[in-house]
N, C-alpha and C positions, 0 to 999 in steps of 0.2 A: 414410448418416446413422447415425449411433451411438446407442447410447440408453440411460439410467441410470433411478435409481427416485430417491425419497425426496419427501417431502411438497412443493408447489410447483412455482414455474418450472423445468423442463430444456429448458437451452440445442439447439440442434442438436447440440453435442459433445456432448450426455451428461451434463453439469453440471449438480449439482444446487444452482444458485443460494444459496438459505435455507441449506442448509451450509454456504457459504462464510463466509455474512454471520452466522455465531453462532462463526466460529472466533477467538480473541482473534489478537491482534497478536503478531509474535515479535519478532526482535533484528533484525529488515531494518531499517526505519527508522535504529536508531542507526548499524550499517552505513556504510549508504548515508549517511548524514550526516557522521558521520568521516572516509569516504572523498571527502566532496565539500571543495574549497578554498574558504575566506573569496570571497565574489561568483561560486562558481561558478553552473552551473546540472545541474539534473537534467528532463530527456525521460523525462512519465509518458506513456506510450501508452494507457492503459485499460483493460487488457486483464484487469482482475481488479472485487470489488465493494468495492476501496479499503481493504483490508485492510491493506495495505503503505502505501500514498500518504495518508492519513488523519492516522495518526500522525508522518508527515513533518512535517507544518504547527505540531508542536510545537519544532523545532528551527529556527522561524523569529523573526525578530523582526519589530516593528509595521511595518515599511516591505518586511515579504516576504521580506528577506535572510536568507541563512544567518548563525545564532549561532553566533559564534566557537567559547563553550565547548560541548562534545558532553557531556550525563548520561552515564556509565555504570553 
C-alpha cells in the first residue's frame, strides 16, 4: 500500500483525491474529440474524478453525438 498526504480522501494509491478535483481541465478533451470521427465512440473507463471526461459532454450535441465542428 502506498501512501501520500494532503487534505482529504487518499486512495490506496496514494492519491490525493481533492487535488485532482481543484485541477482545471487541459487540452485532452478537444484532443480526444478531434481525434474521434463524426458517430464515433469513446471508452471512458473511470479511472480518474472526471477531469478529462467532463469537459468531453461539451463537444456533444442534444441527441449524445459527436459535433462535427471541434473549438479550437
Amino acid at each position: 500500500m502506498n501512501s501520500g498526504t494532503g487534505p482529504g480522501t487518499i486512495t490506496p494509491d496514494g492519491s490525493p483525491v481533492e487535488f485532482y478535483t481543484l485541477l482545471p481541465p487541459g487540452e485532452e478533451a478537444r484532443v480526444i474529440a478531434a481525434a474521434t470521427p463524426p458517430n464515433g465512440t469513446v471508452l471512458e473507463l473511470g479511472s480518474g474524478v472526471g477531469r478529462v471526461t467532463h469537459p468531453l459532454d461539451g463537444f456533444l450535441t442534444e441527441d449524445r453525438a459527436w459535433a462535427r465542428a471541434v473549438p479550437a
